[in-house]
C-alpha positions in Angstrom: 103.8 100.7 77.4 104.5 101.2 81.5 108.2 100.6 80.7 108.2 103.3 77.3 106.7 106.0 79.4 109.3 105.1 82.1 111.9 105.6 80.2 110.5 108.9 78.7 110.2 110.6 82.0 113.4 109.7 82.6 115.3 111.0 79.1 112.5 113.1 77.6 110.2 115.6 78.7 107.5 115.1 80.8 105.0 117.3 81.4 102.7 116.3 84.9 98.9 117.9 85.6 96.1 119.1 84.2 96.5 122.5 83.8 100.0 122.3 82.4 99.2 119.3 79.8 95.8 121.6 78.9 98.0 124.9 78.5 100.5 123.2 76.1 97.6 121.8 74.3 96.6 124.7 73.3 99.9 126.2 72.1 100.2 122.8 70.4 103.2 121.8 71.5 102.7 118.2 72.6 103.9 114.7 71.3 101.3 112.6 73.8 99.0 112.9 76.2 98.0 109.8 79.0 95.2 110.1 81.5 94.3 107.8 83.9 90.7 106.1 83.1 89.8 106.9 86.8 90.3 110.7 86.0 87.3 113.2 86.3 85.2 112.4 83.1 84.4 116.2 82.3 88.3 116.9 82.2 89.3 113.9 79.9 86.3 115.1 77.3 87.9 118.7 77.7 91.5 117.1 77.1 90.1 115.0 74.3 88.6 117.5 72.7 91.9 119.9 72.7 94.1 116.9 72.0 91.9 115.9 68.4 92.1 120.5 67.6 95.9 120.1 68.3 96.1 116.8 66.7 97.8 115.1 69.4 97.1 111.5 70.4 95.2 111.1 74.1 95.9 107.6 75.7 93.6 106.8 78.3 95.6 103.8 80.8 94.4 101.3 82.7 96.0 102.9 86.1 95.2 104.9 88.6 97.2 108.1 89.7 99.0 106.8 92.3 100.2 103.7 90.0 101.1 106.6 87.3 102.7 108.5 90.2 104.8 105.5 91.0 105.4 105.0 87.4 106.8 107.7 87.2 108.8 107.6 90.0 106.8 111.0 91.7 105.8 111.0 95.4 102.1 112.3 94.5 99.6 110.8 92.3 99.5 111.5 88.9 96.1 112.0 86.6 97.6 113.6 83.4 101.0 113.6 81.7 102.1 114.4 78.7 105.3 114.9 76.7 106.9 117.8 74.7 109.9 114.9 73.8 109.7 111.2 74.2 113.5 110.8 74.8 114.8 107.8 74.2 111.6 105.7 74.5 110.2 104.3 71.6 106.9 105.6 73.0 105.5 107.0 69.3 105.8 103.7 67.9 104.0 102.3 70.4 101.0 105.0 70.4 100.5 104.6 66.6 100.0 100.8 66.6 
């Protein structure tokens, strides 16, 4: 999964934060969301909750934001992401196992 969503920040488009991720929610535009476990527990029920209305799939990893920061290559630490487009990741495949 760590080297999918590497590759889909690279070639797709990632989206980084909880406000953005939550305002694309709601317009529904989405592919994915990923929050770290470690995230504040009231947010992820929000995000769950408006990921299952726009019928998006919400991964919760095993990493904290700084390893998803690193993951993803950003000098800051990094709770939510989500993608519009996975690129050339085979990222959907892997979320619908």
């Amino acid at each position: 999964m760590e080297s999918a969503i590497k590759v889909a920040v690279k070639t797709g488009k990632p989206i980084f934060g909880f406000e953005s991720v939550r305002k694309r929610l709601l317009k529904g535009r989405l592919k994915a969301v990923f929050c770290s476990k470690s995230f504040d527990n009231e947010k992820i029920i929000e995000l769950t909750q408006l990921a299952k209305q726009a019928k998006t799939p919400l991964v919760l990893l095993e990493m904290g934001p700084l390893e998803i920061g690193r993951l993803c290559e950003k000098p800051f630490p990094v709770s939510t992401l989500a993608f519009e487009d996975f690129g050339q990741s085979n990222l959907e495949a892997l979320i619908k196992k």
